[in-house]
C-alpha positions in Angstrom: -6.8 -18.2 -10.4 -10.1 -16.3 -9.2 -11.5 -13.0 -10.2 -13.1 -10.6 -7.5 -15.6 -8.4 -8.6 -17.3 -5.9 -6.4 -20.5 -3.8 -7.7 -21.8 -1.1 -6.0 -21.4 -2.1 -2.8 -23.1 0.0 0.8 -21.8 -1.2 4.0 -23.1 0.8 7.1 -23.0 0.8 10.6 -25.9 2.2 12.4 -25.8 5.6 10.8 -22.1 4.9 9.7 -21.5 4.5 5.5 -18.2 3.1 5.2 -18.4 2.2 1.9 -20.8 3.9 -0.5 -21.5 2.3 -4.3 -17.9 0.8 -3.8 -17.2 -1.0 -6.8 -14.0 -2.6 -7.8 -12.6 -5.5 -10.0 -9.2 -7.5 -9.0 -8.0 -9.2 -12.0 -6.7 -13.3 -12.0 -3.5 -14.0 -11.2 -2.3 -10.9 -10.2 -1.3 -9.3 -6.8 -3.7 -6.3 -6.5 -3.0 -4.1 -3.2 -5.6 -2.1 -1.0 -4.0 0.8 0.3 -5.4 3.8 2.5 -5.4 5.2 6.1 -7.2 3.7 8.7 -10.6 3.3 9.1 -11.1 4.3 5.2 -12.8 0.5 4.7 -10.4 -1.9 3.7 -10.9 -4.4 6.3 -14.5 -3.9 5.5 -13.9 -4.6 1.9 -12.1 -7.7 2.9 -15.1 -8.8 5.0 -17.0 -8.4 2.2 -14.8 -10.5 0.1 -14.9 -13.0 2.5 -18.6 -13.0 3.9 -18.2 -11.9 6.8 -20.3 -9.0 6.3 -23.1 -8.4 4.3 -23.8 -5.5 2.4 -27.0 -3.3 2.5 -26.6 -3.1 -1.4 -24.4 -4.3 -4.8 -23.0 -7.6 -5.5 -20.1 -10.1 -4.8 -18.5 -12.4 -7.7 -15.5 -15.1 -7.2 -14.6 -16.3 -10.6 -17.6 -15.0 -12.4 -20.3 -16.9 -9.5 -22.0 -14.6 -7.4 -21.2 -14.7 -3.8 -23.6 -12.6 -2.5 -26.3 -10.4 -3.9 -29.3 -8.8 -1.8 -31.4 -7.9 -4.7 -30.6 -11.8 -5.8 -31.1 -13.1 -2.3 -28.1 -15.3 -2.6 -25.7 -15.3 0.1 -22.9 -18.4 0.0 -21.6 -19.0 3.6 -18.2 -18.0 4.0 -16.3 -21.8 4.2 -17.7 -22.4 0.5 -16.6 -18.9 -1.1 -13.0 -20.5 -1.4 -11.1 -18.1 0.0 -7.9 -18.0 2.0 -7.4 -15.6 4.4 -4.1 -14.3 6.2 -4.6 -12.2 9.1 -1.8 -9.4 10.8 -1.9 -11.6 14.4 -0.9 -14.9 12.2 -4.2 -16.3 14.2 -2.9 -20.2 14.4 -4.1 -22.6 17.0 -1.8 -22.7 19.6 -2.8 -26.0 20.7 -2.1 -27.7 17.4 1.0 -28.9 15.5 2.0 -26.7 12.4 0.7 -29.9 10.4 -2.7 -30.1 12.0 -3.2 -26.5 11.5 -2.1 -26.7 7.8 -4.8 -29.5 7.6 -7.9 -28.0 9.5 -9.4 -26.1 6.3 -9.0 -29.9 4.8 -10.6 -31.8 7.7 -13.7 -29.4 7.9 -14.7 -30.1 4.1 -13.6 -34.0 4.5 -11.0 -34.2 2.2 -9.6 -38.0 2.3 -6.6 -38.7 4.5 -4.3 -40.0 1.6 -5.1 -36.3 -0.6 -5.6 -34.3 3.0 -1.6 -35.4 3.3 -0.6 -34.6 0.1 -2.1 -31.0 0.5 -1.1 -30.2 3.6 2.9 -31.1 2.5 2.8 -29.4 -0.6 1.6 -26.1 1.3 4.3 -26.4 3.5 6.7 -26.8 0.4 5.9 -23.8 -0.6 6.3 -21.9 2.7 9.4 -23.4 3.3 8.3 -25.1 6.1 8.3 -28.7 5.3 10.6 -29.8 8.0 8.5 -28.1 11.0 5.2 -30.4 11.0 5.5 -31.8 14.6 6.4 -28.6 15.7 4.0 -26.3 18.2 3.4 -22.9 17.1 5.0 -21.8 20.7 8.5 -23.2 19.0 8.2 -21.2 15.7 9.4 -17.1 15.4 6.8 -15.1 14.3 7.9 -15.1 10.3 7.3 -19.3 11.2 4.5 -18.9 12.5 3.1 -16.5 9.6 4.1 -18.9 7.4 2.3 -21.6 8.6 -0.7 -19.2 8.8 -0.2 -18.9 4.4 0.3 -22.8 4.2 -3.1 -22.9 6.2 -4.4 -20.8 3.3 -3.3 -22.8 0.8 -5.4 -25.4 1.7 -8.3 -23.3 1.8 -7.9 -21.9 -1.6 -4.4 -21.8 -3.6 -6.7 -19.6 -6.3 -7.9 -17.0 -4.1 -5.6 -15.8 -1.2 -6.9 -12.2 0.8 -3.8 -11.0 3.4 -4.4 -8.7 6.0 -1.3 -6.7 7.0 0.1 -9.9 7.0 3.5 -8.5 7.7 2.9 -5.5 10.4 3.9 -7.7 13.7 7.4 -8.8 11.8 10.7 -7.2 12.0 11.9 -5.1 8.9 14.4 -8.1 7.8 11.8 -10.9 8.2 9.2 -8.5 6.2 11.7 -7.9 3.4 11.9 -11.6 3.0 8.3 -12.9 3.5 7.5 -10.4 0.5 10.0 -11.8 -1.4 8.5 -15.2 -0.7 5.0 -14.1 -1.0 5.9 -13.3 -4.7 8.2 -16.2 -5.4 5.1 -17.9 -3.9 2.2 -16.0 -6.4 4.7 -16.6 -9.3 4.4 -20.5 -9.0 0.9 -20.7 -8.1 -0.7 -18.2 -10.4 -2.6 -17.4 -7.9 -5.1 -14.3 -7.4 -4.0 -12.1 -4.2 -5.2 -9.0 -2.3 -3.0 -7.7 -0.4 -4.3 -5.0 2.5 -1.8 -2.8 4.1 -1.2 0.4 5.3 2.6 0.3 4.8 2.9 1.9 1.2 6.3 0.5 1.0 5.5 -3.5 1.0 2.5 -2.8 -1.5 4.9 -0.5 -4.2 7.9 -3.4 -3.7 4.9 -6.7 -3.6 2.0 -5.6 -5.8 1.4 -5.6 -9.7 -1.1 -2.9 -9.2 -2.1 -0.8 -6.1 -5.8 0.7 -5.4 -5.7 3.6 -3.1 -8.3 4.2 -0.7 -9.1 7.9 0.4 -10.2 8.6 4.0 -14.0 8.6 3.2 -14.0 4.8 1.5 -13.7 6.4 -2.1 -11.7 4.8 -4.7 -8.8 7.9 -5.2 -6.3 5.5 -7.9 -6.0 2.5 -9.2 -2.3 2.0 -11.3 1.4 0.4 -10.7 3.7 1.8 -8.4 5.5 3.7 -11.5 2.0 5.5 -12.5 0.9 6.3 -8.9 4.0 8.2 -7.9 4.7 9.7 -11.3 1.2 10.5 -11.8 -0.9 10.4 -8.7 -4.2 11.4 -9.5 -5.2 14.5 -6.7 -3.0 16.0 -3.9 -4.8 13.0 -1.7 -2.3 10.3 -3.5 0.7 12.7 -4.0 0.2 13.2 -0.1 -0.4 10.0 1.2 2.3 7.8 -1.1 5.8 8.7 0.1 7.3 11.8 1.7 6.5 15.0 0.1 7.1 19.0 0.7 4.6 21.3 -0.2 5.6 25.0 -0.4 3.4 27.9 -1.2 3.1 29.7 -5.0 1.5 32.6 -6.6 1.5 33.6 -10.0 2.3 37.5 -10.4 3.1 39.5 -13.6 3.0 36.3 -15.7 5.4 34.7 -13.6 5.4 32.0 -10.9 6.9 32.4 -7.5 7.2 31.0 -4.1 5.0 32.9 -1.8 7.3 33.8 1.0 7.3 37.3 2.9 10.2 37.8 0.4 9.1 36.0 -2.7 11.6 34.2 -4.6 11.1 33.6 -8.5 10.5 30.3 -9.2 9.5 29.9 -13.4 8.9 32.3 -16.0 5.8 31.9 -17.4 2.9 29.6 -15.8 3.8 26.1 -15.0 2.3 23.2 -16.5 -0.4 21.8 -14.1 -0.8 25.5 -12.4 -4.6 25.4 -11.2 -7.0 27.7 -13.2 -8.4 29.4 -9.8 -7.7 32.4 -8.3 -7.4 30.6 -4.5 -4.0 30.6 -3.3 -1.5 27.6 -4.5 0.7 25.0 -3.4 3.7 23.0 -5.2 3.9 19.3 -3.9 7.5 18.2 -4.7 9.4 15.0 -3.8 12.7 15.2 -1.8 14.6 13.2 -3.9 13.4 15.9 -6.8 14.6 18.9 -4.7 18.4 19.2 -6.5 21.3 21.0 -4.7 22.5 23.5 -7.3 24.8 26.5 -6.9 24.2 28.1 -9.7 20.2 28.3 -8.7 19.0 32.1 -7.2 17.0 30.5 -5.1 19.2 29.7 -1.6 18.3 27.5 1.4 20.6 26.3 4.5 21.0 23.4 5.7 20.1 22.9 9.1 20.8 19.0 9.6 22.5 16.3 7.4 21.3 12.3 8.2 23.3 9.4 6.7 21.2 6.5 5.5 23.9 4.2 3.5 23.0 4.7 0.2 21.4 7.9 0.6 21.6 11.5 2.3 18.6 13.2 4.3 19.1 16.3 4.5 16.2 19.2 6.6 16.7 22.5 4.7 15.6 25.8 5.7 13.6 28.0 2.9 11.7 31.2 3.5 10.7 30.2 7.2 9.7 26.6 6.2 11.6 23.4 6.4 12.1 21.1 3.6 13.1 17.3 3.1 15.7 16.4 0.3 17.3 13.7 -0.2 20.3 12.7 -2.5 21.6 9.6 -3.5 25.4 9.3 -2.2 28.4 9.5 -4.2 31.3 8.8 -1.7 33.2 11.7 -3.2 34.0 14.8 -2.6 30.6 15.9 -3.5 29.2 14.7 -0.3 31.6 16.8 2.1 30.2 19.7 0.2 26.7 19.7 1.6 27.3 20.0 6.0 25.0 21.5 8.5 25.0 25.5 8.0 25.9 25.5 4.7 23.6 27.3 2.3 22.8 25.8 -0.8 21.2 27.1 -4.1 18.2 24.4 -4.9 15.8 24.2 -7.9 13.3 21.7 -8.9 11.5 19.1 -11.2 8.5 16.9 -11.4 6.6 18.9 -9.3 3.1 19.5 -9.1 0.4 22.2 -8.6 -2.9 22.2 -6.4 -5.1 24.4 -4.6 -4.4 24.9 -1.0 -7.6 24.6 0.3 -8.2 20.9 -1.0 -9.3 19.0 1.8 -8.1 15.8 1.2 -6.0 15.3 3.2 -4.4 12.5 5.2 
């Protein structure tokens, strides 16, 4: 189990910052993911991680031992940072059996035969791909052949382990399973991963702790999947982690509407979180927290109904805007209720407030 600390790292381009005094600390033993739209700098953090980039400025430290520092003039070459890397394009040889690719990482730092086997098998136990060794990756799926490409990192480090949208070029079954195993996996090993993705839904179902990147390389959250979406920290996070409606307020008379042509009151009294500013107001809401009720004043139609098995997606029409709910099914009667055309009353909780001109966003 490794820890990863990064202090005040700069990374430019030519006259391109992409990350700016980035600092960030991934504890042992957990699995810590980078989340944020592209081109915010995770693949540049990775590289960082790794050594495959140096910084203008800050520090690097693996397990306490500083990997690279400018100011210190040390710089370790990547092969001896201990690091194993999983990329999105699995990135095996295709020449080589799935054992000879397992074993490379062992054969460039000329680990004895007799140990060199006993690694390379045990990584392949714990991909489940013990019985493929001969094989070519040309005979493997692609969930094989990402699996092979984790054995391979095994044998580079089973204490540090960076993956790279290692799922993205998987269908959704075989990335509902290699997540599954990727835990399983970190649960036996104990070991330290970072996982980088873009897909919000494999880092809230994989990781112990999420850090969200914003669009300009900045550090926007850090917290579990229950804090993030409970709690997200600016309109940025609420935004960028799920599916969210935002409908316009105002606060009149001591009392808050929606700010339609025909407002429609929405609290009495000013609601916690309202901004103190007199610029004009949003409410973020989720659709799952948009409820159908008919005893509610304030009425919407629906204007389509989509089955998803356990749940209902419904596109409602309120004050000229379209909205998103959704609702989990009942397979009762209370389901025919709610067709196309019908109007609904609709109310709703765990929402929250933010200016409107806040520009982050995704």
């Amino acid at each position: 189990m490794n820890k990863v600390e990064l202090e005040n790292i700069t990374v430019r381009y030519g006259d391109h910052t992409v990350l700016d005094n980035f600092s960030l600390t991934i504890p042992e033993g957990k699995i810590i993911g980078i989340v944020g739209p592209s081109a915010c700098g995770k693949t540049t953090v990775v590289r960082a991680i790794c050594g495959f980039v140096n910084p203008q400025t800050g520090t690097v430290k693996i397990n306490g031992n500083t990997m690279y520092s400018k100011e210190q003039k040390v710089n370790i070459a990547p092969e001896r940072r201990n690091v194993g890397v999983v990329f999105q394009d699995y990135a095996v040889w295709p020449h080589l059996s799935v054992y000879d690719n397992v074993a490379y990482p062992l054969k460039k730092r000329k680990v004895n035969k007799e140990e060199l086997d006993k690694e390379v098998k045990e990584a392949l136990r714990q991909v489940n791909m013990s019985s493929y060794e001969k094989y070519l990756p040309s005979q493997l799926s692609g969930g094989q052949q990402q699996r092979v490409a984790i054995a391979r990192a095994l044998t580079s480090s089973k204490d540090l382990l960076i993956m790279d949208e290692p799922i993205t070029n998987l269908d959704a079954k075989l990335r509902e399973q290699l997540l599954v195993e990727i835990r399983l996996m970190q649960e036996r090993l104990g070991s330290t991963i970072i996982y980088i993705t873009h897909d919000q839904e494999a880092a809230l179902q994989l990781c112990d702790k999420i850090v969200i990147m914003q669009n300009d390389g900045s550090i926007g959250q850090i917290g579990t999947d229950e804090e993030i979406i409970k709690d997200p920290a600016n309109k940025f996070i609420f935004k960028f982690i799920g599916v969210s409606n935002f409908l316009p307020v105002k606060m009149e008379d001591g009392k808050c509407y929606l700010d339609y042509s025909e407002p429609m009151l929405l609290r009495e009294g000013k609601p916690e979180g309202y901004p103190d500013t007199d610029k004009p107001v949003e409410m973020g809401v989720r659709p799952m927290d948009v409820i159908f009720d008919d005893a509610s004043p304030i009425k919407a139609k629906i204007i389509q109904t989509v089955f998803l098995g356990n749940i209902y997606n419904y596109f409602i029409q309120l004050g000229g805007q379209e909205l998103r709910v959704q609702r989990i099914t009942s397979g009762g009667e209370e389901d025919d209720k709610y067709v196309e055309g019908k109007e609904v009353g609709i109310r709703f909780v765990g929402e929250k407030y933010y200016t409107r001109e806040e520009k982050a966003d995704v």
